[in-house]
N, C-alpha and C positions, 0 to 999 in steps of 0.2 A: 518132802514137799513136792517134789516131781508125780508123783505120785496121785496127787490130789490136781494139782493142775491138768492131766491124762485124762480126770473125770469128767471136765469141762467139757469136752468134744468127744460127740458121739458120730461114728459115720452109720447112715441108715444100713440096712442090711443088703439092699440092690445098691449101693453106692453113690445113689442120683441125687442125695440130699444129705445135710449136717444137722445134729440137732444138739443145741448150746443150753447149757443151764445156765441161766442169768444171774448174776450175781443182784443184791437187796436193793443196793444203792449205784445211783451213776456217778464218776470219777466227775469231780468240778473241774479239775486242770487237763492242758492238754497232754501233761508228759504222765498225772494219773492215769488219763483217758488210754495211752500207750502201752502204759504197763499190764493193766486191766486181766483178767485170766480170761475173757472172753476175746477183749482181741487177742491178745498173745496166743492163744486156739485158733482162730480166723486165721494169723499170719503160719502158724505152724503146721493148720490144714495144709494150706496154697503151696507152700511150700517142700512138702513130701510128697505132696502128689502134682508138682510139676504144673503148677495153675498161675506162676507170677504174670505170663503175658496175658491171659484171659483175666483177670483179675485187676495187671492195670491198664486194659482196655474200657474197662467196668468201671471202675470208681472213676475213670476217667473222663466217661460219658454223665456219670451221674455227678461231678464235679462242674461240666457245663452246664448238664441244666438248674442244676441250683442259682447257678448264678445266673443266668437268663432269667430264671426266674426271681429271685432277688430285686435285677434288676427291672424287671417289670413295674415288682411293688415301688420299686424308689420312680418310679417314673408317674403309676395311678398317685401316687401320695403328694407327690411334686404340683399334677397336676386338679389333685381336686384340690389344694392349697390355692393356687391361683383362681379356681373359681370360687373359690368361698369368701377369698380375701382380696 
């Protein structure tokens, strides 16, 4: 089975990029989401090649702006509510 999961994660041949085969279907839960053979490849890249603090500087940044952005929408939505009603 190890074997098969290796197949998942390809590193380009210059090194500069990852190439994933996606699996058919997206995991509904978040501890499917986890197990996943594409992330469990994502976490097994970062972590052989010494990428944990780049990595969670990254999802870190991209964890704010989702939610700035989120919140945005809760605020347009908030507010065309009040002019409609």
């Amino acid at each position: 089975m190890a074997a098969k999961k290796a197949e998942k994660v390809k590193l380009s041949k210059d090194g500069n990029s990852i190439d994933f085969v996606a699996s058919d279907s997206l995991p509904t839960s978040t501890k499917k989401f986890r197990q996943s053979p594409e992330i469990e490849g994502f976490y097994r890249f970062v972590y052989e090649n010494d990428l944990r603090v780049e990595s969670y500087e990254i999802l870190g940044r991209i964890i704010i702006r989702r939610r700035i952005e989120r919140e945005e929408q809760v605020r347009a939505a908030r507010a065309a509510k009040k002019k409609g009603g």
